[in-house]
C-alpha positions in Angstrom: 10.9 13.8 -70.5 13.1 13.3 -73.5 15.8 15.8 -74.0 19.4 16.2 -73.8 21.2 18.4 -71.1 24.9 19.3 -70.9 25.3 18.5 -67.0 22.8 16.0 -65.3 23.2 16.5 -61.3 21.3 13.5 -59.3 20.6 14.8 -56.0 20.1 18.2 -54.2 22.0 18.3 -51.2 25.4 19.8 -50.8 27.5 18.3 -52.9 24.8 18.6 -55.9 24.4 22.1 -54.9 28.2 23.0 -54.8 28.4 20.8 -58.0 25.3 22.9 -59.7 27.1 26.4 -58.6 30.5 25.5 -60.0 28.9 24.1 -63.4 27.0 27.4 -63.9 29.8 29.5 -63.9 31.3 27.5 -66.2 28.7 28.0 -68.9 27.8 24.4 -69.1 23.8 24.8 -68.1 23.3 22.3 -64.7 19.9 20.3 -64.4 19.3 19.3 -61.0 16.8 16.6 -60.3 16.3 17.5 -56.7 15.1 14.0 -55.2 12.6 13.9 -52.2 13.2 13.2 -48.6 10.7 12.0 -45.3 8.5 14.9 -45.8 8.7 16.0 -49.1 11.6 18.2 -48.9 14.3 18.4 -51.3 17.5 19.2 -49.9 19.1 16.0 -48.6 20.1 15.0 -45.0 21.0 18.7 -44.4 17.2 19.5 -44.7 16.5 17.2 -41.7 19.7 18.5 -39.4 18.8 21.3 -36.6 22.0 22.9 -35.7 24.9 22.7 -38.1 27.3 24.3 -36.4 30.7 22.5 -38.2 30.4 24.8 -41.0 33.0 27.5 -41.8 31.2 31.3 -42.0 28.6 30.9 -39.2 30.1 31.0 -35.8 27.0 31.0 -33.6 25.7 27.9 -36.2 23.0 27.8 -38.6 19.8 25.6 -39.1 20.0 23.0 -41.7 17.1 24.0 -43.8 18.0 27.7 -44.2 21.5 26.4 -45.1 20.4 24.4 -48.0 18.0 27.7 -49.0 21.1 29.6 -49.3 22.7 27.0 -51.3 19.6 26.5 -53.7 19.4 30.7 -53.8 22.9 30.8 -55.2 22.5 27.4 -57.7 19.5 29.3 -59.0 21.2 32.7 -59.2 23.7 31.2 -62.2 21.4 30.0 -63.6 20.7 25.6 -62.5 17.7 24.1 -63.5 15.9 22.0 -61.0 12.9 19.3 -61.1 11.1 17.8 -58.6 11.9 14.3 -59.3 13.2 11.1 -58.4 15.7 8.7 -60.5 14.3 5.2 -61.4 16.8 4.1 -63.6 20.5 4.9 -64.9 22.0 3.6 -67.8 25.7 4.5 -68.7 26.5 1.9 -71.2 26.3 4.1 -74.3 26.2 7.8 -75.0 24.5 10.0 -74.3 23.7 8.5 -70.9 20.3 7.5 -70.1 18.3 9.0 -67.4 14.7 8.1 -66.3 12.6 9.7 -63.7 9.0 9.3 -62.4 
């Protein structure tokens, strides 16, 4: 895929979720490339944890997975783009920067 995006986020777990959210509501159009884990499932680590229970707003705990489908539900909601890929290659020597995926 050739194209230029205003924001490029490399992974979908947390931080490239929290990342995504705050990008959005700053107008600047996020594309996520969401990255695979064992299993297939995008998310990151958090996709793989059972009970999370460290995180501020659930006191009885939540499950990793439906954590991270909250997060993606409100990256989505202002608007982030997301593809199913993985990064092969990174190049930041010159502008724009140079992304490749399979």
């Amino acid at each position: 895929m050739e194209d230029l995006k205003d924001l490029v986020i490399i992974g979908s777990g947390p931080a490239g979720h929290t990342a995504a959210i705050y990008a959005a509501r700053a107008n600047l159009k996020p594309f996520m490339f969401e990255g695979y884990v064992a299993g297939g499932s995008a998310g990151g680590q958090l996709t793989t944890t059972t009970d999370v229970e460290n995180y501020p707003g659930f006191p009885d705990g939540i499950q990793g997975p439906e954590l991270m489908q909250l997060f993606r539900k409100q990256a989505e909601r202002f608007g982030t783009e997301m593809v199913g890929e993985d990064i092969v290659e990174v190049g930041f020597s010159k502008r724009p920067f140079v992304i490749k995926s399979e």
